[in-house]
Backbone as a printed PyTorch tensor [residue, N CA C, xyz], in Angstrom:
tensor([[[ 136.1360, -197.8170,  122.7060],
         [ 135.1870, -196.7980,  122.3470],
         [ 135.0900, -195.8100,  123.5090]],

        [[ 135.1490, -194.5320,  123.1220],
         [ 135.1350, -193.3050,  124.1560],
         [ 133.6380, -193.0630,  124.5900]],

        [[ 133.5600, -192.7180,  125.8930],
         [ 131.9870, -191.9610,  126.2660],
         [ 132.0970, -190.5820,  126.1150]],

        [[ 130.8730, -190.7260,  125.4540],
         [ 130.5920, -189.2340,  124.7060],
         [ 130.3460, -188.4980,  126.4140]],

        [[ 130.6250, -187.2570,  127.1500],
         [ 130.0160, -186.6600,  128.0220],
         [ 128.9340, -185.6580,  127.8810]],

        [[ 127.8590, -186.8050,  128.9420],
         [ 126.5630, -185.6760,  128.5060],
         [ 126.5680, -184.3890,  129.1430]],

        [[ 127.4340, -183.9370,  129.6760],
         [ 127.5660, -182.5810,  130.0430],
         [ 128.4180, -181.9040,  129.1120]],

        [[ 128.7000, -180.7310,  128.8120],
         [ 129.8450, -179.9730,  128.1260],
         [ 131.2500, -179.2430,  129.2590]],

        [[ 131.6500, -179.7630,  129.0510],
         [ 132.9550, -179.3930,  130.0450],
         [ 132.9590, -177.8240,  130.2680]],

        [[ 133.0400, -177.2590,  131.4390],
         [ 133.1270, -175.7250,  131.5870],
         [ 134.1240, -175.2540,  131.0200]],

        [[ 133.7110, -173.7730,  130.4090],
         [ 134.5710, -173.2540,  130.0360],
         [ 135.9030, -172.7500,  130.7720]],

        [[ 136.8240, -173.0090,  130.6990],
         [ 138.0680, -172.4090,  131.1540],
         [ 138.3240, -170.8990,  130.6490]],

        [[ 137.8460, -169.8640,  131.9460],
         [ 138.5770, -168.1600,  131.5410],
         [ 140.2750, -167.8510,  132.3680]],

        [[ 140.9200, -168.1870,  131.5690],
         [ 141.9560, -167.4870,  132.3330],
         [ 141.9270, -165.5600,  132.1360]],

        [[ 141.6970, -165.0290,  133.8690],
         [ 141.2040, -164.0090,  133.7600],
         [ 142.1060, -163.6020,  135.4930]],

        [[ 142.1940, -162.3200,  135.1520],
         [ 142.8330, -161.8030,  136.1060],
         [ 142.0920, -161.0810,  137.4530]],

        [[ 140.8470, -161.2070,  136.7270],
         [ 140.0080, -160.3070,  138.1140],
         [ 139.9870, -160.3370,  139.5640]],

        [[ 140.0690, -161.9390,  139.3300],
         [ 139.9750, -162.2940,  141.0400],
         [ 141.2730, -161.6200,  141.5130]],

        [[ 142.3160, -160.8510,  141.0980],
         [ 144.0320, -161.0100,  141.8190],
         [ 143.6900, -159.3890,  142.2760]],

        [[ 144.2770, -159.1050,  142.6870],
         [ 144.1930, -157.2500,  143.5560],
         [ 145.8250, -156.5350,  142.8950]],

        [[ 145.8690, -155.5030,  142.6710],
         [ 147.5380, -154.8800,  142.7330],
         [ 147.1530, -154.0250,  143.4300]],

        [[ 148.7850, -153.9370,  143.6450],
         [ 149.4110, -152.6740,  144.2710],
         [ 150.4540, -152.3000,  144.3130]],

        [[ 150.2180, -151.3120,  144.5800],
         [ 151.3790, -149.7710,  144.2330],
         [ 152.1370, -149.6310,  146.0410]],

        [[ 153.5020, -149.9770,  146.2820],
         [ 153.5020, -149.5040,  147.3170],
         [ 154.8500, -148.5160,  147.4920]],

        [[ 154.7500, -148.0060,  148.5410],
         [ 155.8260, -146.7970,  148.5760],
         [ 155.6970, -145.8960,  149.8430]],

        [[ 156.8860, -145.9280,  150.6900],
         [ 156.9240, -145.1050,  151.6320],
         [ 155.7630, -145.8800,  152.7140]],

        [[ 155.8840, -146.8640,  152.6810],
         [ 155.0630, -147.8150,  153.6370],
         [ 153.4460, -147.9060,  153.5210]],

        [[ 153.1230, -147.3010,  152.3310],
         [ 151.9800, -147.0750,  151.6990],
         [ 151.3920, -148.1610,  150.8540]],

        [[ 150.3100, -148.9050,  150.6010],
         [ 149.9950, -149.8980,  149.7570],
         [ 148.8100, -149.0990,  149.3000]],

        [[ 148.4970, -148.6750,  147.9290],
         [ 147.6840, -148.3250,  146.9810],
         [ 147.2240, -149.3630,  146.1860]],

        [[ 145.7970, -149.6720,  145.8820],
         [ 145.6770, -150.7110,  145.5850],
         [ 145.1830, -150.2670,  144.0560]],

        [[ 145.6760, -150.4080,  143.2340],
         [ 145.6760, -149.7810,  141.4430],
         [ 145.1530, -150.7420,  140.7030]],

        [[ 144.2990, -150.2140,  139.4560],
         [ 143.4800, -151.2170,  138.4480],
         [ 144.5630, -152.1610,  137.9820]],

        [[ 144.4360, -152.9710,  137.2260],
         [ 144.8990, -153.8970,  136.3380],
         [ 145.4260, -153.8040,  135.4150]],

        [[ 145.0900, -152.4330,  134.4390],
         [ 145.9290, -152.0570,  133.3260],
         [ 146.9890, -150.8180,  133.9760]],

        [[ 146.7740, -149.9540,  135.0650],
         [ 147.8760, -149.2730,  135.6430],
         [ 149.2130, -150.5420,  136.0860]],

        [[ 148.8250, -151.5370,  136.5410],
         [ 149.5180, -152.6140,  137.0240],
         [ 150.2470, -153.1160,  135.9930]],

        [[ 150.0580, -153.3390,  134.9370],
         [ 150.6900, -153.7920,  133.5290],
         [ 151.5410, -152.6920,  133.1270]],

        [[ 151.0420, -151.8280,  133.5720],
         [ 152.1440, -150.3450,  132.8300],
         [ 153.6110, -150.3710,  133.6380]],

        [[ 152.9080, -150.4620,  134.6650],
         [ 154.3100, -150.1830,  136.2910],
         [ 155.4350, -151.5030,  135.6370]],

        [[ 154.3500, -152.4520,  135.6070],
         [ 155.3230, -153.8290,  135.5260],
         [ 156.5860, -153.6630,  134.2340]],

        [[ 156.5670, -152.5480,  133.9180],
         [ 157.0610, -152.6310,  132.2790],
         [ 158.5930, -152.0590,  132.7790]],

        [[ 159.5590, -152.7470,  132.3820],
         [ 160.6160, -152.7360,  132.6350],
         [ 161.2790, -151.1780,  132.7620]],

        [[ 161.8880, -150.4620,  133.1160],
         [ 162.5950, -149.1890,  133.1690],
         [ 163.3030, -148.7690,  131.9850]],

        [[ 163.8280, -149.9660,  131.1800],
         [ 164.7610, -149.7500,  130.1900],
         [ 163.7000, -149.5710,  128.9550]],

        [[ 162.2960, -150.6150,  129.1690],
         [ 161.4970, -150.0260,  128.0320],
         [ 160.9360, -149.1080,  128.0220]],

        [[ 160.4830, -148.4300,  129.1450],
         [ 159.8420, -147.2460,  128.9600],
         [ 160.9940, -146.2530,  128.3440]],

        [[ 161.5850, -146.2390,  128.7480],
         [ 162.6410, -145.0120,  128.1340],
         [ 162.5940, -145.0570,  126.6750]],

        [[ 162.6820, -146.3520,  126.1920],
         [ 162.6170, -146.5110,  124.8110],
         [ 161.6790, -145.9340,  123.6750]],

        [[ 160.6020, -146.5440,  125.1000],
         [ 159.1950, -145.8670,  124.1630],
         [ 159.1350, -144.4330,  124.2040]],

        [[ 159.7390, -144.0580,  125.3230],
         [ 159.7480, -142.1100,  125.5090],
         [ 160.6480, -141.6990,  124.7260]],

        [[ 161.8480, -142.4860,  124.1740],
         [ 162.8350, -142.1110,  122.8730],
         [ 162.0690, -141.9880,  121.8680]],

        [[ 161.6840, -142.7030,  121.3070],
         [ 160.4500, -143.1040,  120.2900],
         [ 159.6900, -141.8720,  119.9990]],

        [[ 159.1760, -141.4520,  121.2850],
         [ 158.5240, -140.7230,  120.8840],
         [ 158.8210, -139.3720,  121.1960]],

        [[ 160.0200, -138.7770,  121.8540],
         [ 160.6020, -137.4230,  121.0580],
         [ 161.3140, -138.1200,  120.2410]],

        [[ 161.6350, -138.7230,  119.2010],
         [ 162.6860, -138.9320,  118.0440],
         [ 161.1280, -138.5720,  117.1680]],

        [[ 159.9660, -138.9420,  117.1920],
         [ 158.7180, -138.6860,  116.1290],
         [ 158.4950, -137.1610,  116.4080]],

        [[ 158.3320, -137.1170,  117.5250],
         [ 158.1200, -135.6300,  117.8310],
         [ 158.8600, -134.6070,  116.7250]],

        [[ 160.2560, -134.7600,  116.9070],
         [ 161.1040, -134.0230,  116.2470],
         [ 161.0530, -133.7900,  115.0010]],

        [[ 160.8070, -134.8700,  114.0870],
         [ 160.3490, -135.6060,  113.0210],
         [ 159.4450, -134.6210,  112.4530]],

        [[ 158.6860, -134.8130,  113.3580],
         [ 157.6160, -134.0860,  112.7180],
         [ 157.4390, -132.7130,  112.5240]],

        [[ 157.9390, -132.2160,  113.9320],
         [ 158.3260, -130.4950,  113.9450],
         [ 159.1590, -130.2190,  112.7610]],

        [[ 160.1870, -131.3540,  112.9880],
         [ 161.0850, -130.3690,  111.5040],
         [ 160.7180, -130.2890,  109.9990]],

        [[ 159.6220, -131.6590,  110.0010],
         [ 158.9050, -132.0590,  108.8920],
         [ 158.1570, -130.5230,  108.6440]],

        [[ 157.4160, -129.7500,  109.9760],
         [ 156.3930, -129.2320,  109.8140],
         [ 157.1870, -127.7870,  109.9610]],

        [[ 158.3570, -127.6850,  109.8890],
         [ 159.3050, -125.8530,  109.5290],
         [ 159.4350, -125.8520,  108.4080]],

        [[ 160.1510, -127.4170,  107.8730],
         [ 160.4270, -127.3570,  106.4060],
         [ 159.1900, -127.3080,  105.4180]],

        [[ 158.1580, -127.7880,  105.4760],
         [ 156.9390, -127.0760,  104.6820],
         [ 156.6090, -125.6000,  105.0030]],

        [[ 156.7340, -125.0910,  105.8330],
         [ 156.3590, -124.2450,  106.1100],
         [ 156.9170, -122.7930,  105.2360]],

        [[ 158.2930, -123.2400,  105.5770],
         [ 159.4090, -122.4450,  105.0670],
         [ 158.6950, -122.2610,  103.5460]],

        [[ 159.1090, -123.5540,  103.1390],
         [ 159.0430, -123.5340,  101.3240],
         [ 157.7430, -122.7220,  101.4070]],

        [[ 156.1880, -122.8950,  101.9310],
         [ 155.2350, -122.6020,  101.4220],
         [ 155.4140, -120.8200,  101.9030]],

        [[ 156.2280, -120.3100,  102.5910],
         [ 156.4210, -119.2160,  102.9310],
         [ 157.5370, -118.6040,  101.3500]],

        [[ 158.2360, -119.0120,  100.9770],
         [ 158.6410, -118.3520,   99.9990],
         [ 158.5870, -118.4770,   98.6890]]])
């Protein structure tokens, strides 16, 4: 038979606050929030992707927005 514990076990936060970042460069240490820190961390090859992404919508849309235009022009 198990003992019930009369306490409730603490909650476990896995949480990032306590940790510090930084940005360094040119012998410089900048010490940057937590979500700038998540951005940096993001691989080189994905960002590009996402910046493809988004002139390929861009375009999309401009041409989306000549070709109505056109028609509603003639």
């Amino acid at each position: 038979m198990a003992a019930i514990p009369s306490e409730p076990t603490p909650r476990v936060i896995d949480d990032d606050d306590d940790y510090e970042y930084f940005w360094s460069g040119g012998g410089l240490e900048i010490r940057i929030p937590r979500w700038l820190a998540e951005i940096v961390d993001v691989p080189l090859i994905v960002r590009i992707e996402i910046f493809m992404i988004g002139v390929c919508s861009g375009l999309l849309i401009a041409a989306l927005a000549v070709v109505v235009a056109f028609y509603s022009a003639v």
